[in-house]
Every structure is written in structure tokens, then in C-alpha cells.
N, C-alpha and C positions, 0 to 999 in steps of 0.2 A: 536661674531658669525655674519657670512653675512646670512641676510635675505634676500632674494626675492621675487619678485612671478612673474609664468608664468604660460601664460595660452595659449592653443590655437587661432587660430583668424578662423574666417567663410573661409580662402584663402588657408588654410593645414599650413600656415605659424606662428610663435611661436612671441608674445608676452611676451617681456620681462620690468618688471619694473626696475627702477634702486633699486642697493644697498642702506640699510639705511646708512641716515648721510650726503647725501648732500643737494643741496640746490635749492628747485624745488616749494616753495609759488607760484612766481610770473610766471614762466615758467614749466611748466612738462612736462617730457621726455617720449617716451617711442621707445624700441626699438624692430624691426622685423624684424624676418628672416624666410629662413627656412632650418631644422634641417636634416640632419648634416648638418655641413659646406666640402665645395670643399677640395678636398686632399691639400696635401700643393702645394704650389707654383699656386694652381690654385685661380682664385677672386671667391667669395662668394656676392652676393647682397644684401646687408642689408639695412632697412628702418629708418630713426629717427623719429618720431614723436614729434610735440612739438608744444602743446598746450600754449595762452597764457592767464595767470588766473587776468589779470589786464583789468581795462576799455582802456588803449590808448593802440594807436599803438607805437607796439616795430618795433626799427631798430637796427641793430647793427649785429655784428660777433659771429656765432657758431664757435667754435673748438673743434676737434675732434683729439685724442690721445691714439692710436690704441694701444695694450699690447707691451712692448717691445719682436722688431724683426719682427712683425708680418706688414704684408704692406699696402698701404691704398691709394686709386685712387680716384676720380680723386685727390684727396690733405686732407688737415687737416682744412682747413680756411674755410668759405664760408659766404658770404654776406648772410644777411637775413631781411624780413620782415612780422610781422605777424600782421592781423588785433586783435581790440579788439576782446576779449575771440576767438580767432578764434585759427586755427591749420594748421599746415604749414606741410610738410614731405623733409626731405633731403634723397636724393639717393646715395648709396656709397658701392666701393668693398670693400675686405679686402682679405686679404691672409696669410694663416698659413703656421709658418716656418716649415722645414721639421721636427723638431724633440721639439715640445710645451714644455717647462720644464713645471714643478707642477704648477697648480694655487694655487691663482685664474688669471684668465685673464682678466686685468679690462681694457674696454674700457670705456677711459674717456669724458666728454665731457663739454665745459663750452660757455657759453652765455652772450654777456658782449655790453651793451650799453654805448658808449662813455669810461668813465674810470668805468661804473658800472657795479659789477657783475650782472647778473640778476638769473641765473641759473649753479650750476656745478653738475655733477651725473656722478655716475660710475655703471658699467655695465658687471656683471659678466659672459664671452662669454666661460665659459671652459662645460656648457652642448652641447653646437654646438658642437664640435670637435666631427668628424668621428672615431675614436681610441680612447678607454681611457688613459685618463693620471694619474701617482698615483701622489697623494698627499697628 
């Protein structure tokens, strides 16, 4: 079973944790938006958050791996750097296809310095959706 948990944030905007099972010691994720998401074909603003839980500073490349079908601006790549324990936010649209099949809808997302992983986490985005989906 996917576990979650979300909570409101102080902006009306939703605080999402990642799914259990991946991999967030060194880097922890978390993701905002707000609830529902844009009809399809339109972008939705979503927030990354990502805290980093070591003393040095991290460099290196987030990626982000939006649900299949579903679209994602400005791209998937993005340079990064976070001081120690500090916390950084990446900004990004996304857009739902016109017709969601069943979740769940995982946006995924992985954090990798040089050839090391540092962070991967998925991200259950099927309570945003405007219309329910059965699944």
C-alpha cells in the first residue's frame, strides 16, 4: 500500500510528502501545489522542495519524471545547488492529459552528484486532479 501524507501549508497551497520506499536520508523532498490541478492541456505550478540533511554542500542534477503522457516546462533536468542543511525550491509546470487513466500518478524525481545517487522519491499527484479518476 502507498502511504503519504499531506497537509495543508500557511499559502492555501498542499504539501505533499513523497511515497514510502525511496531514497531521501541525505536530500528530502517535498512537494507543493495547489489543489486541484488546471484542466488538461492547461500548466499547473508546482513547487519542489529539497532540503539537504548532510554538512557540505551538494552540487549536482535534479530530475524530474512527470506521470506518463502528462507535460512538464520548462524541462526535466535542472542544475542545482544546495548549501549545508539548507533548502533550495525548484519551480515547474506540469499539464494533465485530457483523459488521466487510473493511478496512481507518480511524479518521480532523482538527485544525483557526479555518478552518485543522492536522493530518488516518487510522488503520488492523482489527489490534484480536478475530476475523479476510478482506480
Amino acid at each position: 500500500m502507498i502511504k503519504k501524507r499531506r497537509r495543508p501549508s500557511g499559502t492555501g497551497r498542499t504539501i505533499l510528502s513523497p511515497v514510502e520506499g525511496g531514497k531521501t536520508d541525505k536530500i528530502r523532498p517535498f512537494l507543493q501545489y495547489q489543489r486541484p490541478f488546471s484542466r488538461p492541456g492547461s500548466l499547473t505550478e508546482l513547487f519542489l522542495l529539497l532540503k539537504n540533511n548532510t554538512s557540505r554542500r551538494v552540487e549536482g542534477w535534479l530530475t524530474i519524471t512527470p506521470p506518463p503522457h502528462w507535460g512538464i516546462e520548462p524541462g526535466k533536468r535542472l542544475m542545482i545547488a544546495i548549501r549545508p542543511e539548507g533548502t533550495i525550491m525548484a519551480e515547474f509546470y506540469l499539464s494533465t492529459p485530457d483523459l488521466p487513466g487510473p493511478g496512481p500518478h507518480l511524479l518521480q524525481i532523482t538527485v544525483t552528484e557526479g555518478n552518485h545517487l543522492l536522493a530518488e522519491a516518487a510522488f503520488d499527484l492523482r489527489d490534484g486532479l480536478l475530476f475523479p479518476v476510478n482506480g
